[in-house]
N, C-alpha and C positions, 0 to 999 in steps of 0.2 A: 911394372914401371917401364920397361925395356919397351913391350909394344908399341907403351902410348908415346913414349919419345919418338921411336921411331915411324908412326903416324903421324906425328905432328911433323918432324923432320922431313918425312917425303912430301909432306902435304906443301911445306917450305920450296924444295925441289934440293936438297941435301942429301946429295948422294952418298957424299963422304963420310957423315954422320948416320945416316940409316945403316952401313955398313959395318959401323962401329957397334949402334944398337943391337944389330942380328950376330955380333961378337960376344958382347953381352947375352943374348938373349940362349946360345948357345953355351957360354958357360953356367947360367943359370939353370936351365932343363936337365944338361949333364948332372952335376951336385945333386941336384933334386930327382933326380930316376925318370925324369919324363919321357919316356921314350916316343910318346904320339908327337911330341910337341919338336922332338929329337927330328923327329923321322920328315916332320913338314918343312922345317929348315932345309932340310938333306936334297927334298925337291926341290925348293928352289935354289939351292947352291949348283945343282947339277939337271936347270933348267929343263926341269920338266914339266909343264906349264898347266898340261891335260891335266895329270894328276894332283896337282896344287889346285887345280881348279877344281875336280870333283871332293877333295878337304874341305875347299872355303863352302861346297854347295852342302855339305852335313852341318856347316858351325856358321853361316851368314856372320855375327861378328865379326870372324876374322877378315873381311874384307879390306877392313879398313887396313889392315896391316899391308894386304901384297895388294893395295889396289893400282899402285903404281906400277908392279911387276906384269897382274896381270890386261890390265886396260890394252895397252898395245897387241895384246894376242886375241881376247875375246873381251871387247867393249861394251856388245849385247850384252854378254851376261852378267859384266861386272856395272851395269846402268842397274839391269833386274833385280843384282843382289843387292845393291845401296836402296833401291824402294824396298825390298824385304825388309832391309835393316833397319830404315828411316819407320817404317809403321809400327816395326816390331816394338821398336824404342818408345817410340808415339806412345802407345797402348801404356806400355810400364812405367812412363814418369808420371814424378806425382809434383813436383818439386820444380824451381826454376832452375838449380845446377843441373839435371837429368833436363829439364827442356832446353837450356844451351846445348848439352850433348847431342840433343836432335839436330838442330839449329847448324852448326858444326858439321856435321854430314852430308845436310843439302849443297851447299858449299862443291864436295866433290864430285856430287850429281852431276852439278852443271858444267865443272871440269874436264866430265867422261862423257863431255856431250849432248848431255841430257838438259837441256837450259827450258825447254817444253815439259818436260816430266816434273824439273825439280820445281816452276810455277803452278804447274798441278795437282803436287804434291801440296802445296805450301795450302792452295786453295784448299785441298780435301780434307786437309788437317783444322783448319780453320771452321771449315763445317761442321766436321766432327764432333769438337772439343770448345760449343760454345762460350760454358763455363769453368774454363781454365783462363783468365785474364792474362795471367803471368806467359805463359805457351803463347798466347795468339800476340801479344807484343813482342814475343822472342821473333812470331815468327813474321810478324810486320818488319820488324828489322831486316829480314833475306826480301820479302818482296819491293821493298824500295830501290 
């Protein structure tokens, strides 16, 4: 629950509140033993951006969490990982809440620059996924 506030929150531009989330997100992991999840926090507390970045390149999801962290240090990658993420998701929803969640991601593409990628996307997903109605109206909604 913590991530997805704080995704939405940065996605907002709430710095105040992402701060609070990763307050949260850290007494959560502690209690529960996570030490992987401990350890990723730890980097970006103590702005290590490389190593946060080779994290997010094992788990593509978690982009969404440090894509504000990391976009101003490597932009490339964080464009590369949102198309990972965006086809990955593609592929797995079956459902119109899971095709919003796609939907919702394109969004940051174009955020991190990517305004040519995320219309590309949108096109390829379209071809793709003839007969998914529900998905290709989701995603006529991002190409207007």
């Amino acid at each position: 629950m913590a991530e997805s506030g704080e995704a939405q929150d940065l996605a907002r531009g709430l710095p105040g509140l992402v701060h609070r989330w990763r307050k949260h997100q850290f007494e959560a992991y502690h209690l529960a033993g996570q030490v992987k999840h401990l350890r990723q926090l730890g980097l970006l507390e103590e702005r290590l951006f490389a190593r946060l970045l080779d994290f997010v390149r094992t788990e593509p999801y978690r982009i969404e969490s440090f894509y504000g962290t990391l976009l101003p240090h490597y932009p490339d990658e964080v464009r590369a990982l949102l198309l990972i993420l965006i086809e990955h998701r593609a592929d797995e929803s079956k459902e119109r809440k899971a095709y919003v969640n796609v939907c919702r991601i394109i969004p940051l593409l174009q955020k991190a620059g990517g305004q040519e990628e995320a219309l590309e996307v949108v096109k390829r997903l379209l071809f793709k996924f003839p007969r998914k109605p529900a998905f290709r109206e989701e995603l006529e909604k991002i190409r207007r």
